[in-house]
N, C-alpha and C positions, 0 to 999 in steps of 0.2 A: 176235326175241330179239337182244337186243347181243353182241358181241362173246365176253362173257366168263358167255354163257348166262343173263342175265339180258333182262327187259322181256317186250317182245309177243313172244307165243307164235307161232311157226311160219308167220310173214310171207313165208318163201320155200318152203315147202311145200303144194305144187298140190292139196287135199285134196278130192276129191267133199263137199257138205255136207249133211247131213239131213235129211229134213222141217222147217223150221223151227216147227213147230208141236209136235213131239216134241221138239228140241232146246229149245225155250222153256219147255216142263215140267221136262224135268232141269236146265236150269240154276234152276228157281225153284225145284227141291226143293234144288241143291246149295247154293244161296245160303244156303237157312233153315236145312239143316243146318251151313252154315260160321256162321254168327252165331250160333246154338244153340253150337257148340261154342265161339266165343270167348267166348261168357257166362259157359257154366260153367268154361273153362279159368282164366279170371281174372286173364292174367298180369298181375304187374306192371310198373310203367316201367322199371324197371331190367331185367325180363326180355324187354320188348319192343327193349331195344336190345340183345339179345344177337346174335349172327350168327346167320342165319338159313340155309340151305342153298344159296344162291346168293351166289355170292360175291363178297364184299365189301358184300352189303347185311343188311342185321339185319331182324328182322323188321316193326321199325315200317316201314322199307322197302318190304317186297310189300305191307305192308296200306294202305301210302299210297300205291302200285302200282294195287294191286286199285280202292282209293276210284277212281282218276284215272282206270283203263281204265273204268270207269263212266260216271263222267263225258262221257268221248268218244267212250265209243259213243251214249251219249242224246245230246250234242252233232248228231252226222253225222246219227242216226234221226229227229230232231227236223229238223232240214234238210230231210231225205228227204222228210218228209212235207208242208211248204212247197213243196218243186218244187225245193230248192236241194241244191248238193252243200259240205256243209260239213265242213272239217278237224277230225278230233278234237281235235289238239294242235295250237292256235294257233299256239305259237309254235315247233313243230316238234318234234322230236327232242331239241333241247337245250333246248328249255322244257319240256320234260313230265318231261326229267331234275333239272331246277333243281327242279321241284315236288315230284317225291321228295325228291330231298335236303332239301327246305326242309321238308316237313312229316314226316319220320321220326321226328327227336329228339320230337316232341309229346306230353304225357302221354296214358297208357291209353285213358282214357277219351274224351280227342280223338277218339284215331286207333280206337277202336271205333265210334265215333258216326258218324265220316267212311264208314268203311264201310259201317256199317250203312244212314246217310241217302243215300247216292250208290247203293246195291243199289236204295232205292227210289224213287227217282225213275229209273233206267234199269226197273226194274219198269212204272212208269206208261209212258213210253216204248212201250218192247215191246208192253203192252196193246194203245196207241192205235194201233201200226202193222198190230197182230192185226185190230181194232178196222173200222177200214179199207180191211182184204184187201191193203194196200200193200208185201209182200215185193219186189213187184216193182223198190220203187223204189230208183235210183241212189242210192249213199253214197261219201265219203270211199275212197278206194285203188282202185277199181273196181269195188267190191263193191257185190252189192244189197244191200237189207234184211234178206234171207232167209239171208246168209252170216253175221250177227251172234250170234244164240241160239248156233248150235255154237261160237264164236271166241270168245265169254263163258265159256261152259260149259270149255273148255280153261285160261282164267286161273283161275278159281277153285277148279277142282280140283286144276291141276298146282302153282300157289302155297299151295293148301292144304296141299300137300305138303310147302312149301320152309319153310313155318311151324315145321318139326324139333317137332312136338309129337307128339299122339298119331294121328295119322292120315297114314296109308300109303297105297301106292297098290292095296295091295290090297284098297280098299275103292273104286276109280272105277269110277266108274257103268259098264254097258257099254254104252251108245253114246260113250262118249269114245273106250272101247278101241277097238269094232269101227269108229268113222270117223278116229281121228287115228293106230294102230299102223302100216297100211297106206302113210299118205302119209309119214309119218317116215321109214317105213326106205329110200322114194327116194334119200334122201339119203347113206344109210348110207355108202357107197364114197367117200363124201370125206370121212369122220370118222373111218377107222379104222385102225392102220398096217400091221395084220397079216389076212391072209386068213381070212374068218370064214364059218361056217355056222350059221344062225339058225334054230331051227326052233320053233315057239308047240307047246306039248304042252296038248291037250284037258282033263286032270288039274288043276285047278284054277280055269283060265280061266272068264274072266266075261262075254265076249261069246258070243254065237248062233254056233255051226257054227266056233269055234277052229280045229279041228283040220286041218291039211293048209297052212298058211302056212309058209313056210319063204324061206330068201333064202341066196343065195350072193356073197359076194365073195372075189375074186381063188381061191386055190385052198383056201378053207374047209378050212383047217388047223386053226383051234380052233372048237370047236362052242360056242353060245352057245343053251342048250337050258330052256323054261320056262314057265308058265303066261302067257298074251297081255298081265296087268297088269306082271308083274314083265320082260316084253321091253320092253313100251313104258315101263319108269323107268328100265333099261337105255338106250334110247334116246335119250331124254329127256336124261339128264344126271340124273337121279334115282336110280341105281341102289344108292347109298348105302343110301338106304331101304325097299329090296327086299329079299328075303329066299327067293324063289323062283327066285334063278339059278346059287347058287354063282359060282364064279373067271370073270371074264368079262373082256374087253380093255377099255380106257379109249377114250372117244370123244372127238376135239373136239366144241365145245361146239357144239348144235343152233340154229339160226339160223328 
């Protein structure tokens, strides 16, 4: 994630990853539910350049985001499966940036289509590495093939978020919760100013065995107390969207 809490999700966060075979199911149920729901949501051009929850991009932004981290993760998987280790973004960082900005303003229907056809061609992708038995194989950042399903799975739900529509994070799936809560809150003691106590309450929570997580920094003066989804949009940088935390401290933005 950039700077200012926007792009790739949790590039500096050391996270255990999934079965990739379970993380490749939820992410192809999340996908069909995010396109189901931009079908019927409908917005229009004008509402797709409105601000979106990340700031300073609108929403044709993450969905031209979403189209792109597609794109380069079939890019590197497609490599993968050649013998090569190929970069998602060519032209780095500041080219993957220039392609948002250049494709946001696009009508609706564009940047619906864009989504939608880059979901499925990283789809076909995925299969053939299924296909294969090929998890094993080297990708782009150091990652095997088997680290992508969950890294996908993260964009599409936590942008599904940033979309400001009708979907909250109290509807992510829980193996997001139960594999990315954990590595997040590593982080937590460089993002917070005031001494905090974290503790995930069983009462709502959507992952397996919630109950009994908890995290201290410095001398957890204010308690930050809640069901596993609404900590981790706490976490996140999402907590706008939540509704399961009450008054909680502001975090720099998650990297």
């Amino acid at each position: 994630m950039s700077p200012d809490g926007r792009g790739e999700l949790g590039r500096a966060t050391i996270v255990p990853m999934p079965d990739p075979t379970a993380a490749l199911q939820a992410v192809r149920t999340s996908t069909a539910d995010l396109l189901k729901g931009l079908e019927e949501h409908r917005w229009s051009d004008d509402e797709l350049r409105a601000p979106s929850r990340c700031a300073g991009w609108t929403r044709g932004h993450v969905l031209t985001h979403l189209a792109r981290n597609a794109d380069g993760i079939a890019a590197t998987l497609a490599g993968a499966l050649r013998g090569e280790v190929v970069p998602r973004y060519p032209g780095g960082g500041r080219g993957r940036d220039q392609e948002i900005e250049d494709g946001a303003p696009r009508p609706a229907l564009a940047l619906l289509a864009d989504v939608s056809e880059s979901a499925e061609r990283l789809d076909r992708v995925f299969g053939a590495v299924q296909e294969a038995g090929r998890w094993d194989a080297r990708t782009d950042g150091g990652l095997t093939a088997a680290d992508w399903p969950a890294r996908r799975l993260r964009e599409v739900e936590i942008h599904r978020v940033d979309l400001a529509g009708d979907y909250g994070p109290d509807r992510w799936p829980p193996l997001l919760v139960a594999e990315l809560l954990p590595g997040v809150m590593t982080s937590l003691a460089e993002r917070v100013a005031t001494g905090v106590h974290v503790v995930v309450d069983a009462a709502g929570s959507v992952a397996p065995e919630p109950a009994g997580q908890e995290w201290t920094v410095g001398d957890g003066a204010v308690e930050v107390r809640g069901p596993d989804w609404a900590v981790l949009a706490w976490a996140t940088g999402r907590g706008a969207a939540a509704t399961g935390l009450g008054e909680a401290p502001g975090l720099a933005p998650w990297r």
